[in-house]
DRENDO-1510 file (C-alpha; in Angstrom, 1 decimal, always signed):
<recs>
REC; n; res; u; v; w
REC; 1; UNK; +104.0; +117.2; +69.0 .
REC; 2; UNK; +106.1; +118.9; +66.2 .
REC; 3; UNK; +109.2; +120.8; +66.8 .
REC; 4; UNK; +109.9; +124.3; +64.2 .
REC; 5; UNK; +112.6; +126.2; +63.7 .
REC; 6; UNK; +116.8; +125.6; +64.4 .
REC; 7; UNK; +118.0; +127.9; +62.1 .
REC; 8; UNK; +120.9; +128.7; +63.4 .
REC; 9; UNK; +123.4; +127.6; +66.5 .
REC; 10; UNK; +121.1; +129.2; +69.2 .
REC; 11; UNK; +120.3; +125.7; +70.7 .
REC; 12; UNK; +123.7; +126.3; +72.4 .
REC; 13; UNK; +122.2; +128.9; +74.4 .
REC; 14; UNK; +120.0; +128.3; +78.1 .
REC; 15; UNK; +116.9; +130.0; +75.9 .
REC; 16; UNK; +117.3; +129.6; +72.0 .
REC; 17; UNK; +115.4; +131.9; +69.9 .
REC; 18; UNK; +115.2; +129.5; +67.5 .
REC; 19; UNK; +113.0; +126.4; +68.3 .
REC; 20; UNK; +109.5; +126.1; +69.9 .
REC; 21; UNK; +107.2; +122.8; +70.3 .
REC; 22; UNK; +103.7; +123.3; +69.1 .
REC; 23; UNK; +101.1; +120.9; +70.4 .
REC; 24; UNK; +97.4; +120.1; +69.5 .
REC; 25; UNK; +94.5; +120.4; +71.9 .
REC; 26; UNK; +94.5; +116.5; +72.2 .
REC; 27; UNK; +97.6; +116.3; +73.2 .
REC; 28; UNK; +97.3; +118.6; +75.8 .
REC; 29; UNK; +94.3; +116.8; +77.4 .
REC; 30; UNK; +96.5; +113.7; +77.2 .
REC; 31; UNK; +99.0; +115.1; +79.4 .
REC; 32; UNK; +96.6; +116.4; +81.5 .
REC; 33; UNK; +94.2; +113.3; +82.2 .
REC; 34; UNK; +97.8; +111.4; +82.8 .
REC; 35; UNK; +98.9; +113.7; +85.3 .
REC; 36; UNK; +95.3; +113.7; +87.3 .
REC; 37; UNK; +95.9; +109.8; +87.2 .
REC; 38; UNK; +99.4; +110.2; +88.7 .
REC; 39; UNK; +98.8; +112.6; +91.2 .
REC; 40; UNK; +95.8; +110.5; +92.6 .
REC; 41; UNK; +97.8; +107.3; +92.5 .
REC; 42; UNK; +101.1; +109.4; +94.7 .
REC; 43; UNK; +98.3; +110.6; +97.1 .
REC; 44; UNK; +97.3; +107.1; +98.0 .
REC; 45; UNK; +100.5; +105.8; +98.3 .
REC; 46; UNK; +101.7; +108.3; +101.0 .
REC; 47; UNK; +98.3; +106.6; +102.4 .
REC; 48; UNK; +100.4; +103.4; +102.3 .
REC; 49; UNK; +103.6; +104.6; +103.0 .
REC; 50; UNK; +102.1; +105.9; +106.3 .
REC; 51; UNK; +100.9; +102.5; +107.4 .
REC; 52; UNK; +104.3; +100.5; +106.3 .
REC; 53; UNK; +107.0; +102.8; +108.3 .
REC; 54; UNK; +109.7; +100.4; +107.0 .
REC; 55; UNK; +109.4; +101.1; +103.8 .
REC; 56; UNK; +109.9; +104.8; +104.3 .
REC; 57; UNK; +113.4; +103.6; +106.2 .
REC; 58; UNK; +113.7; +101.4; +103.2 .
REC; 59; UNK; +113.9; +105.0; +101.2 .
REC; 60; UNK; +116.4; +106.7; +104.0 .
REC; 61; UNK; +113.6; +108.9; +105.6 .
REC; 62; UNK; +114.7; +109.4; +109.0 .
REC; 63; UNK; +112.2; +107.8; +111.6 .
REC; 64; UNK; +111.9; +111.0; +113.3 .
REC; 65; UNK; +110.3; +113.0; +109.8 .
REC; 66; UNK; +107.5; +110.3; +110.2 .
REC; 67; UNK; +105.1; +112.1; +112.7 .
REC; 68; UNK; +105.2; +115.6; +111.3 .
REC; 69; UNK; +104.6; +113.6; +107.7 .
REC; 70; UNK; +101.8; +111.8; +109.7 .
REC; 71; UNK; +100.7; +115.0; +110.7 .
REC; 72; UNK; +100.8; +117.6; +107.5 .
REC; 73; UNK; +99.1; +114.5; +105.7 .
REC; 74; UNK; +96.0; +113.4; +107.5 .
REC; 75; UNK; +94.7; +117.3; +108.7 .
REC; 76; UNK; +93.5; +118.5; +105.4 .
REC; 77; UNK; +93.6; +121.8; +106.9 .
REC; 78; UNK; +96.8; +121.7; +107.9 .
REC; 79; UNK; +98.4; +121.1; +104.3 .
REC; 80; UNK; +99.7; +123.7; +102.5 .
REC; 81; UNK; +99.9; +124.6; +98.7 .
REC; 82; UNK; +100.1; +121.4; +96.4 .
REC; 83; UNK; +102.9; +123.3; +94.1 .
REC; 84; UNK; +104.8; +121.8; +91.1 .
REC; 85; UNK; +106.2; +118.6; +89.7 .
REC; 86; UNK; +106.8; +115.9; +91.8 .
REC; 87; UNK; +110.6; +115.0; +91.4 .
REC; 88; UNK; +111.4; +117.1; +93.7 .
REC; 89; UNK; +110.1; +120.3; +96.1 .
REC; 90; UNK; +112.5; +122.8; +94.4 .
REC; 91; UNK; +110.5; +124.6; +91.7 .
REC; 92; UNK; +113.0; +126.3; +89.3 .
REC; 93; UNK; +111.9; +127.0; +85.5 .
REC; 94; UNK; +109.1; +128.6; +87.0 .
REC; 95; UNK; +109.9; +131.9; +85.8 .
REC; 96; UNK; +110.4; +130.6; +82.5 .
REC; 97; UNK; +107.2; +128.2; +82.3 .
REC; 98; UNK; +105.0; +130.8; +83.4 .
REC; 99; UNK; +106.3; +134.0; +82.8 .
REC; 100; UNK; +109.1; +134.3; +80.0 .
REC; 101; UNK; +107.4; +131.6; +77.4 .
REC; 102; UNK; +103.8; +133.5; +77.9 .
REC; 103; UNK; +105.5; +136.6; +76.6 .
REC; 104; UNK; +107.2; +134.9; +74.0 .
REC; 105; UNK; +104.1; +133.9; +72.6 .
REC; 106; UNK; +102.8; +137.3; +72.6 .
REC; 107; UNK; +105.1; +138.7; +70.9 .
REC; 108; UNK; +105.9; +136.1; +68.4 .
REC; 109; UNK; +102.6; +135.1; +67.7 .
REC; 110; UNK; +104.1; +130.6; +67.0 .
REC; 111; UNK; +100.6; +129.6; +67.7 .
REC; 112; UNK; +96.8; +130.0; +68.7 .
REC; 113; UNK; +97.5; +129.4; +72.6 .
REC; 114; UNK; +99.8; +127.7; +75.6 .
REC; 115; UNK; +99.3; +125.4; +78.4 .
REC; 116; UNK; +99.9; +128.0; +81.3 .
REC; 117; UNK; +97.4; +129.2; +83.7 .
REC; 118; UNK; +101.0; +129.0; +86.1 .
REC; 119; UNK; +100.4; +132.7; +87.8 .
REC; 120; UNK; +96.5; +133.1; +88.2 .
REC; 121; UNK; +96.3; +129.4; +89.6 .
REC; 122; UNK; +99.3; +130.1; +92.3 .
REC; 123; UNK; +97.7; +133.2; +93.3 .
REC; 124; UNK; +94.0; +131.0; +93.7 .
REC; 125; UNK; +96.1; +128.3; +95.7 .
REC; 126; UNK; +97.9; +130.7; +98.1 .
REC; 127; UNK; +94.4; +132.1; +99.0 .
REC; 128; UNK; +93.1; +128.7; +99.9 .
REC; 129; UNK; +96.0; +127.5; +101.5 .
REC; 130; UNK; +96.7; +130.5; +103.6 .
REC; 131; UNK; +93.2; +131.1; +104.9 .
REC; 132; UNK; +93.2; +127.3; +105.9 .
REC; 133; UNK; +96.4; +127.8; +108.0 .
REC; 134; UNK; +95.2; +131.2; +109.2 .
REC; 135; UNK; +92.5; +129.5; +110.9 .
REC; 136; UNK; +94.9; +126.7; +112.1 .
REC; 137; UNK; +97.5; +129.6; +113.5 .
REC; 138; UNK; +94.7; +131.7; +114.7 .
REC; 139; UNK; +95.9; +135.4; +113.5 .
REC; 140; UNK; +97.2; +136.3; +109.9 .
REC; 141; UNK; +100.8; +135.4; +109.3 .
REC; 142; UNK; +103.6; +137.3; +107.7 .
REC; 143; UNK; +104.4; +134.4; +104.9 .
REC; 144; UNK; +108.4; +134.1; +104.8 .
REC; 145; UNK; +110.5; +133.0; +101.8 .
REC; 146; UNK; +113.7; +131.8; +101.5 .
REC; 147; UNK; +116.4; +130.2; +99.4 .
REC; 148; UNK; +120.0; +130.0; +99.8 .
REC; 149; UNK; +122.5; +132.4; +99.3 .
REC; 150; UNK; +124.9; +130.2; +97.5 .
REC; 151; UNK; +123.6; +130.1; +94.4 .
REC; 152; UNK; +126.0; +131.8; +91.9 .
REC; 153; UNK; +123.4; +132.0; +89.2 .
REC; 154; UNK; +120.6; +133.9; +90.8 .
REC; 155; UNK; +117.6; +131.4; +89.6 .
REC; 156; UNK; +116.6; +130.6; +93.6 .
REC; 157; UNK; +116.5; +134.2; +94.7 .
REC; 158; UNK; +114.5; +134.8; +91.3 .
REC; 159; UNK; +112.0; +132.2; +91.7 .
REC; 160; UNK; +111.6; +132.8; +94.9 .
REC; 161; UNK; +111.2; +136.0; +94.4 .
REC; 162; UNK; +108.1; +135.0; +91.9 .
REC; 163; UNK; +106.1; +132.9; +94.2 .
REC; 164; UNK; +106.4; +135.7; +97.2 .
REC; 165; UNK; +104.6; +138.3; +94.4 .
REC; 166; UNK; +101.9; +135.8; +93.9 .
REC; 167; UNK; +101.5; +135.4; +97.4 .
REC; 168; UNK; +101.5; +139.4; +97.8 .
REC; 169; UNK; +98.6; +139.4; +95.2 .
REC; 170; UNK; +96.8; +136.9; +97.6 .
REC; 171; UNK; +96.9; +139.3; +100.0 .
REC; 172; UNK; +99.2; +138.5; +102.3 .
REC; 173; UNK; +102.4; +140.2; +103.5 .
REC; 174; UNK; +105.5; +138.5; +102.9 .
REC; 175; UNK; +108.9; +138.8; +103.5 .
REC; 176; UNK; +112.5; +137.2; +102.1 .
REC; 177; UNK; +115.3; +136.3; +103.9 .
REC; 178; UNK; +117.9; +133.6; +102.9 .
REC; 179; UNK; +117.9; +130.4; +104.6 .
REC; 180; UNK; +121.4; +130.4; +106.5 .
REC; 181; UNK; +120.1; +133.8; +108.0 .
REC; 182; UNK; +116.9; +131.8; +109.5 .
REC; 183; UNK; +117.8; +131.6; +113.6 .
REC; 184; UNK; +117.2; +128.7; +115.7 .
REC; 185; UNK; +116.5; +130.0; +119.6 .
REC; 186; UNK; +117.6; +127.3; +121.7 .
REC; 187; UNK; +115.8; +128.5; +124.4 .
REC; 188; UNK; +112.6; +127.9; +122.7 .
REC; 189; UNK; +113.5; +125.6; +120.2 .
REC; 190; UNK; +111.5; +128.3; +117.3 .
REC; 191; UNK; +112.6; +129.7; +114.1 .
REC; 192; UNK; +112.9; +133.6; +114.0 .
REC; 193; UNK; +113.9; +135.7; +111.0 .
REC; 194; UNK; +117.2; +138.5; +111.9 .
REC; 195; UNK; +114.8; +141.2; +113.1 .
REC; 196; UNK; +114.0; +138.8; +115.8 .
REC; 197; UNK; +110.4; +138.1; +114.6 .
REC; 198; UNK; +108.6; +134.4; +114.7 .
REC; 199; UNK; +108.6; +132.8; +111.7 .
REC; 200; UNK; +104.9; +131.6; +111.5 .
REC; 201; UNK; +105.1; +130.5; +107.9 .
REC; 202; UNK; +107.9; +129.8; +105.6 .
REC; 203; UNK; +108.1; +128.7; +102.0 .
REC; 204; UNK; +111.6; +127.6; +101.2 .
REC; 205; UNK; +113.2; +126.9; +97.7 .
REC; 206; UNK; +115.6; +124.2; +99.8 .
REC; 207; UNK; +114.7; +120.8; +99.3 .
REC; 208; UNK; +113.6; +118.6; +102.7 .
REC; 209; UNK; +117.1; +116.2; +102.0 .
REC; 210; UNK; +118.8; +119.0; +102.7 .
REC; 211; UNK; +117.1; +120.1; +105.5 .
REC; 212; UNK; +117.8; +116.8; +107.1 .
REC; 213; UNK; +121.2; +117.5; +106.6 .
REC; 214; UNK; +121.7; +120.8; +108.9 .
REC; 215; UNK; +122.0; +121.1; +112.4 .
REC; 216; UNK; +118.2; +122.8; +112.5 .
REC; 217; UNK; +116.7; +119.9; +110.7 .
REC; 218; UNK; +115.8; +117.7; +113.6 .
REC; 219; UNK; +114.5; +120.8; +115.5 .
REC; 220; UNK; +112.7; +121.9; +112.9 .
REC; 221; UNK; +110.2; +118.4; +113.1 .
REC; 222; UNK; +109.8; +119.2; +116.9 .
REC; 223; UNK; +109.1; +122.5; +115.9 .
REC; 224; UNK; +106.2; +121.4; +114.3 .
REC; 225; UNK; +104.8; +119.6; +116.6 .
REC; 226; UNK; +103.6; +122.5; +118.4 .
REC; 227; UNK; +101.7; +124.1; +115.2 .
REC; 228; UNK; +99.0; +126.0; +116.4 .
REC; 229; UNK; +100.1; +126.1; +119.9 .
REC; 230; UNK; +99.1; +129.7; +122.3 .
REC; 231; UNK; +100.1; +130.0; +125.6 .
REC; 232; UNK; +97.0; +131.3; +128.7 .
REC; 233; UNK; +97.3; +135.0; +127.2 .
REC; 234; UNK; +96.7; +134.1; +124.2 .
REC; 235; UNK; +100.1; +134.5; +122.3 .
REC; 236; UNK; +101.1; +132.6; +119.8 .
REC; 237; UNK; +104.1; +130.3; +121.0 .
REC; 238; UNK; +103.6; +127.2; +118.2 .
REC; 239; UNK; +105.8; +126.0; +115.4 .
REC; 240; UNK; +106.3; +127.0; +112.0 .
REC; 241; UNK; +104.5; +126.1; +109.3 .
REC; 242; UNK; +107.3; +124.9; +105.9 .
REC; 243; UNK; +105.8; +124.9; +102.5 .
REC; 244; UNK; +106.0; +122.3; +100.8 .
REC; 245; UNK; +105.1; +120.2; +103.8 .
REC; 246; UNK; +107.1; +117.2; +104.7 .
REC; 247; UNK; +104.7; +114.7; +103.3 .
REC; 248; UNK; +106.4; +116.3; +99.7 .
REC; 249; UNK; +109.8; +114.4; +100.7 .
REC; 250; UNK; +108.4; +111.2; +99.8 .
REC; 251; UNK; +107.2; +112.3; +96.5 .
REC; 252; UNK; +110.1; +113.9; +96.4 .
REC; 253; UNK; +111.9; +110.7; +96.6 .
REC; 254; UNK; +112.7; +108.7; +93.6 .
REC; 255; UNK; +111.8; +105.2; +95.4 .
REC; 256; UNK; +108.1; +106.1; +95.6 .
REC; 257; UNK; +107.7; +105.0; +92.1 .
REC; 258; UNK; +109.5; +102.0; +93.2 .
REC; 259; UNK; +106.1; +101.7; +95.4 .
REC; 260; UNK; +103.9; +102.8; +93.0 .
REC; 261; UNK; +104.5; +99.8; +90.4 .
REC; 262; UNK; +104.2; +97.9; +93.0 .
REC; 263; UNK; +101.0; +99.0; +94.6 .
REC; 264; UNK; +99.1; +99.5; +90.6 .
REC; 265; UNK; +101.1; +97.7; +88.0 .
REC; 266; UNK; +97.6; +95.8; +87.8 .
REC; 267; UNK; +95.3; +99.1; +88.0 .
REC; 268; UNK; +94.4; +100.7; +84.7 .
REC; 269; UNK; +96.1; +103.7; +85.6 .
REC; 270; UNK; +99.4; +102.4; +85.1 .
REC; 271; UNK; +99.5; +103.2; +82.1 .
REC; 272; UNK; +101.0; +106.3; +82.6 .
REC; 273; UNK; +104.0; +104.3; +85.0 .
REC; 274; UNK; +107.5; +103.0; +84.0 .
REC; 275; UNK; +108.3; +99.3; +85.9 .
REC; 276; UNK; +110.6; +100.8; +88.8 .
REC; 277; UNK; +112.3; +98.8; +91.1 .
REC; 278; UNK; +114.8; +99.4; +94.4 .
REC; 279; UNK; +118.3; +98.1; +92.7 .
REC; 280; UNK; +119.1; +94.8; +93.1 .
REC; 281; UNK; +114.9; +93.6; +93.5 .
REC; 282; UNK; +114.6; +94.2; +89.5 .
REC; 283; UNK; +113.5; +91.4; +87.3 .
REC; 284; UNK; +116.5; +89.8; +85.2 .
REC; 285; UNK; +114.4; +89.7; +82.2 .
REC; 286; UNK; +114.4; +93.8; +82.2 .
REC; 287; UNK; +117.6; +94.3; +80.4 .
REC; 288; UNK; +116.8; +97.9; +79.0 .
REC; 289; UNK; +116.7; +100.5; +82.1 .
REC; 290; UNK; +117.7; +103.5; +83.5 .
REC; 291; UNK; +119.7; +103.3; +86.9 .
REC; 292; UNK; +119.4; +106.9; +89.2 .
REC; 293; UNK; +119.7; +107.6; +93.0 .
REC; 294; UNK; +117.3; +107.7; +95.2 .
REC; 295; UNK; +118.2; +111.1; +95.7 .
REC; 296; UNK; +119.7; +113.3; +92.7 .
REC; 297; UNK; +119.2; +116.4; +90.6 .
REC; 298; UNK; +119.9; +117.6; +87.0 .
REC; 299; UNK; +120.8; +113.8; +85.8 .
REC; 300; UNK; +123.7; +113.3; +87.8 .
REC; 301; UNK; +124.7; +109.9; +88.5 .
REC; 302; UNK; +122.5; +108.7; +86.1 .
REC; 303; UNK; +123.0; +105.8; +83.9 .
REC; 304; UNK; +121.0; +104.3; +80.4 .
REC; 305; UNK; +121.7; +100.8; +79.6 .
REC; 306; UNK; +120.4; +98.3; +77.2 .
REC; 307; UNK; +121.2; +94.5; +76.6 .
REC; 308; UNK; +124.6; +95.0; +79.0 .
REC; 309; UNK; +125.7; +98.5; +76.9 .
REC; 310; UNK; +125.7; +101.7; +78.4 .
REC; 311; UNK; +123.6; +104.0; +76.2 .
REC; 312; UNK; +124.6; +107.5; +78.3 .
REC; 313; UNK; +125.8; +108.2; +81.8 .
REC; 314; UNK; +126.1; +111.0; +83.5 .
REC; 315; UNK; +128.3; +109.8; +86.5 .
REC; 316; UNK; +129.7; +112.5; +88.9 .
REC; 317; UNK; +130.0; +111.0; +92.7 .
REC; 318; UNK; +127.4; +113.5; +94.3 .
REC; 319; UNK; +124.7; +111.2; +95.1 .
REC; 320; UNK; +123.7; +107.7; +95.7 .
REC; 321; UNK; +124.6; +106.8; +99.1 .
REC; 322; UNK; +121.2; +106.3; +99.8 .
REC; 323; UNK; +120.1; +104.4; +97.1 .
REC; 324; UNK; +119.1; +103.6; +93.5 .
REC; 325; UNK; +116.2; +103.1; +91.7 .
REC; 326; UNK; +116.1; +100.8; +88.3 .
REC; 327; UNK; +113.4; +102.1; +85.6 .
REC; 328; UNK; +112.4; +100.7; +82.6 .
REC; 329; UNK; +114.4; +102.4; +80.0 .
REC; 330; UNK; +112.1; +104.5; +78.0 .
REC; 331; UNK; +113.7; +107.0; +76.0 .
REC; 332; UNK; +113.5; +110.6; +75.2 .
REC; 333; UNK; +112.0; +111.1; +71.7 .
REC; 334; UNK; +114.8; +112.2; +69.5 .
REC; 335; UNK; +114.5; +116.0; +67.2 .
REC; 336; UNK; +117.2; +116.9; +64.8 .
REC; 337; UNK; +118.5; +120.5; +64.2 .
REC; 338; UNK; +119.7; +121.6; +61.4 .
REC; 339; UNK; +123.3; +120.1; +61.6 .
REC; 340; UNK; +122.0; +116.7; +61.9 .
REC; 341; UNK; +122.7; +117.0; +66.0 .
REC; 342; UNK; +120.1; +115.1; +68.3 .
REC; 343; UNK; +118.0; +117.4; +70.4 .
REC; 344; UNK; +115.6; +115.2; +73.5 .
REC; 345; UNK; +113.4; +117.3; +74.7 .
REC; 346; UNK; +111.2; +116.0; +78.2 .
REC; 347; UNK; +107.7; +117.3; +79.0 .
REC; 348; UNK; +107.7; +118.9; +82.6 .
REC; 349; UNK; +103.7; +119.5; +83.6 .
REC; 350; UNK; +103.2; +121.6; +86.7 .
REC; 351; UNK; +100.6; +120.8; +89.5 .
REC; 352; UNK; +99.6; +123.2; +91.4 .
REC; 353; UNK; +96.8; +122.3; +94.3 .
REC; 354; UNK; +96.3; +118.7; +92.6 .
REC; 355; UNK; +95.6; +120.5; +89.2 .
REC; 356; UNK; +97.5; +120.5; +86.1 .
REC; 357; UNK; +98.3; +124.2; +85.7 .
REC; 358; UNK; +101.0; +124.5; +82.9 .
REC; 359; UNK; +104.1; +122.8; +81.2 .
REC; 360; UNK; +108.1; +123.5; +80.5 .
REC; 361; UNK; +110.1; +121.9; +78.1 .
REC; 362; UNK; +113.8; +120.7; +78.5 .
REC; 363; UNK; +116.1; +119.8; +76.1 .
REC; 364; UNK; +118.9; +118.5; +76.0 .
REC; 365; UNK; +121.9; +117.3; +73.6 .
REC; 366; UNK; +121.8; +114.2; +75.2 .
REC; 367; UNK; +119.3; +111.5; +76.4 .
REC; 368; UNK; +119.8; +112.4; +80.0 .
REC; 369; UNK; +118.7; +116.2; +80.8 .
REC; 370; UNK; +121.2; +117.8; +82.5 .
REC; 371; UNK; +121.7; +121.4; +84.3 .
REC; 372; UNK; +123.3; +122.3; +80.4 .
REC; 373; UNK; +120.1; +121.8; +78.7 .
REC; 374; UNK; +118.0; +124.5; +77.2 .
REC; 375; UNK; +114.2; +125.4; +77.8 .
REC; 376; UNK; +112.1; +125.8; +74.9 .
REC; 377; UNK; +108.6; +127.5; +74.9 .
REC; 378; UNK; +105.8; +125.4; +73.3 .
REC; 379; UNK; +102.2; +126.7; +71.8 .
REC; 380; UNK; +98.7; +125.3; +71.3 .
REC; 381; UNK; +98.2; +125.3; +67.1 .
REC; 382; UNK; +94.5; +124.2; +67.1 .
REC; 383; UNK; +92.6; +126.5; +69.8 .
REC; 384; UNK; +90.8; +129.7; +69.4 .
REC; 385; UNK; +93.4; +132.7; +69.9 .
REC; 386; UNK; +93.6; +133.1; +73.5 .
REC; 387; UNK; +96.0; +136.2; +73.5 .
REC; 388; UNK; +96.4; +139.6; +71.7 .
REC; 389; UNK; +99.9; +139.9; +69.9 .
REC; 390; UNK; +102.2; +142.3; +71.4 .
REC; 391; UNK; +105.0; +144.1; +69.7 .
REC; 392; UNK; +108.5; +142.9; +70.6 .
REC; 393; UNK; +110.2; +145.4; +72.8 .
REC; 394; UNK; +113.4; +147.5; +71.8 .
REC; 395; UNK; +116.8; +147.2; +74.0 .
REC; 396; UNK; +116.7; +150.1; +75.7 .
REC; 397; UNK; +113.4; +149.2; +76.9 .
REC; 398; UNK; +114.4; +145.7; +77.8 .
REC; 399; UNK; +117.2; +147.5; +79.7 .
REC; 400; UNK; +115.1; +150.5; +81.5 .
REC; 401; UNK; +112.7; +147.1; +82.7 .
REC; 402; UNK; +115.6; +145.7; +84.2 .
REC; 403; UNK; +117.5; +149.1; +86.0 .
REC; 404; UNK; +116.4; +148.5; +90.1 .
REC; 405; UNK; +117.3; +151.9; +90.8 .
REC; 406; UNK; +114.7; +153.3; +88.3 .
REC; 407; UNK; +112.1; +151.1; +89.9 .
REC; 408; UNK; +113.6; +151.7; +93.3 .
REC; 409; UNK; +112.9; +155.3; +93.1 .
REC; 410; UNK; +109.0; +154.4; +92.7 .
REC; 411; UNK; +109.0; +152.2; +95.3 .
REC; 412; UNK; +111.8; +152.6; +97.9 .
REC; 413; UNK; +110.8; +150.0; +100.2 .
REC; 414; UNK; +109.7; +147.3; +98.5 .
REC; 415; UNK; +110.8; +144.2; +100.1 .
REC; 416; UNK; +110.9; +142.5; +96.6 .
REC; 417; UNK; +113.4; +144.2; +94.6 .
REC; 418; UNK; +115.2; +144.6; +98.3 .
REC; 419; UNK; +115.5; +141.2; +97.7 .
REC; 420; UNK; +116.3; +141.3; +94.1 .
REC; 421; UNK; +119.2; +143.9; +94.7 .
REC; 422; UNK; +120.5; +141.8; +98.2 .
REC; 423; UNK; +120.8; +138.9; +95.5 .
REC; 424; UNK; +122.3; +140.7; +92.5 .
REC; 425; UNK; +125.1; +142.4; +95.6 .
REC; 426; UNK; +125.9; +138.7; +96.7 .
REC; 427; UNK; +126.4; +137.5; +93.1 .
REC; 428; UNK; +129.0; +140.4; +92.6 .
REC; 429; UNK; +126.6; +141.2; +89.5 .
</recs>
């Protein structure tokens, strides 16, 4: 992996024009044989996890999560798409790792080809997964998708945004609305959208901690237990289907890898896994680690020590009731721009259906990534040209793409850039 480029002070900004990571095709098949090994070794610990019930307590998963887990794990026809990374079930930077970098390498031309089949293998996996739970449901559902509306920089209604277009090219109808508008009828116990229609299926940029959290998340487990469910006429009077399913909030969970080492540190595959531990049951002879919660997002709370010095720590009081986890310390390779400053960029490969289906790259000033740190596109130097160059488009361009009322004149009703223009309204923008 090379870096190229930092010539100039770009690397201040979210996406700096200035840098991009070119990889070789080895490399690449590096990442991906690691991340087939990884995958396999999470799915057989939720295996294990589901036969040891207090370890799951051990890693502050409510008791009453465990049959719906149980449940969305062992019916293969029952689970639903196998999306993204597995630190958490929230997939932002997907705009940018499948969409934005792809047309920077268009138009740029830094490099032969990229590691992003992001779009074509979300619309594949929505197919699958939707004509799985069709049968399970019994009728064709209206696929819901939903965010929250307090997010002052529009990337959830975006993304979410995103992944309801590639389930529209799947072929199914969808339809957005944000999470805190969801109803709970406590007559029925169901979930029903503000036009007062079931919600059948629902994919929600909201992670399942969270969910826990609100008054709807205990329902929403009992919910599910009636999946499928019709009443002597026929009508559909079952749960609703959530995507990601709740088996994803132990992967999800930082003390699965915790498990992990402890289930393969003796397989071959473990290779590709840090020695993690639950704080406190760490070895004293691993002096040089990285401390995070159990439960935590963009670095925070997050502490690098070696030999009894803190290295970095990014320590703000938002999580870590429920836990720690202590990792060997293996730090972030270390790039230099042009000042002399340290740039650490980390390799983010996305899975999508048990695949590896692309990669984003964040980086950061420091050794912890952070919600500052920047994304930069990367490119394949050594593979056939897989794209045809495309000129770089002019301002006004850029700025008739953008203009919803243009597009909104071509298609009044789409529910998407409804969406788009609910979200820009709420964000004052």
């Amino acid at each position: 992996m090379t870096t190229s480029g930092y010539e100039s002070d770009d690397e201040n900004l979210y996406w700096p024009d200035n840098a991009y990571y070119s990889f070789q095709k080895e490399e690449i098949e590096l990442l991906e044989n690691a991340s087939s090994d990884v995958f396999e070794m999470l799915c057989e610990v939720i295996d294990y996890l589901l036969d040891h019930p207090e370890i799951t307590e051990k890693m502050a998963v409510p008791s009453w999560c465990l049959k719906a887990i149980k449940e969305s794990w062992e019916h293969p026809r029952l689970r639903v798409p196998k999306f993204y990374e597995f630190n958490s079930d929230t997939p932002t930077t997907l705009i940018e790792a499948s969409t934005i970098q792809w047309l920077w390498l268009e138009q740029t031309g830094h490099g032969a080809d990229q590691f992003n089949s992001l779009t074509e293998k979300l619309v594949e996996a929505w197919k699958r997964n939707l004509t799985e739970i069709e049968a399970v449901l019994g009728h064709r559902p209206t696929v819901h998708f939903t965010c929250t509306n307090d997010d002052s920089s529009g990337e959830e209604p975006m993304t979410t945004t995103l992944l309801m277009e590639t389930c529209r090219q799947a072929g199914w109808n969808t339809k957005p609305i944000y999470i805190e508008k969801i109803i709970l009828n406590t007559a029925d116990g169901r979930f029903y959208d503000t036009d007062g229609e079931h919600i059948d299926v629902v994919f929600k940029l909201y992670p399942w901690e969270f969910m826990l959290e609100q008054h709807f998340g205990e329902a929403s487990f009992a919910d599910m237990e009636n999946i499928g469910l019709r009443n002597a006429e026929g009508e559909y009077i079952g749960g609703t289907i959530w995507i990601e399913a709740p088996y994803r909030m132990l992967w999800a969970n930082k003390a699965v890898w915790a498990i992990m080492w402890d289930m393969f540190k003796d397989d071959p595959r473990s290779k590709w896994l840090l020695p993690t531990y639950f704080d406190g049951e760490q070895p004293e002879t691993l002096t040089q680690f990285c401390r995070k919660p159990i439960f935590a997002r963009e670095g925070c709370d997050t502490t690098l020590q070696a030999d009894g010095k803190v290295i970095a720590n990014e320590k703000n009081g938002w999580y870590g009731q429920e836990g720690f986890v202590v990792q060997e310390l293996a730090l972030l390779p270390e790039f230099k721009n042009k000042d002399g400053r340290p740039r650490f960029p980390v390799l983010g490969v996305w899975m999508i259906d048990g695949d590896p289906a692309g990669m984003g790259i964040r980086e950061d000033e420091k050794p912890i990534t952070t919600n500052s740190s920047c994304f930069i596109p990367h490119s394949i130097s050594d593979l056939p040209m897989g794209y045809e160059k495309c000129p770089v488009p002019e301002l006004d361009e850029i700025e008739a793409a953008l203009m919803i009322d243009e597009h909104h004149e071509v298609e009044p009703k789409t529910e998407v850039l409804d969406y788009i223009q609910d979200a820009v309204r709420e964000l004052g923008l």
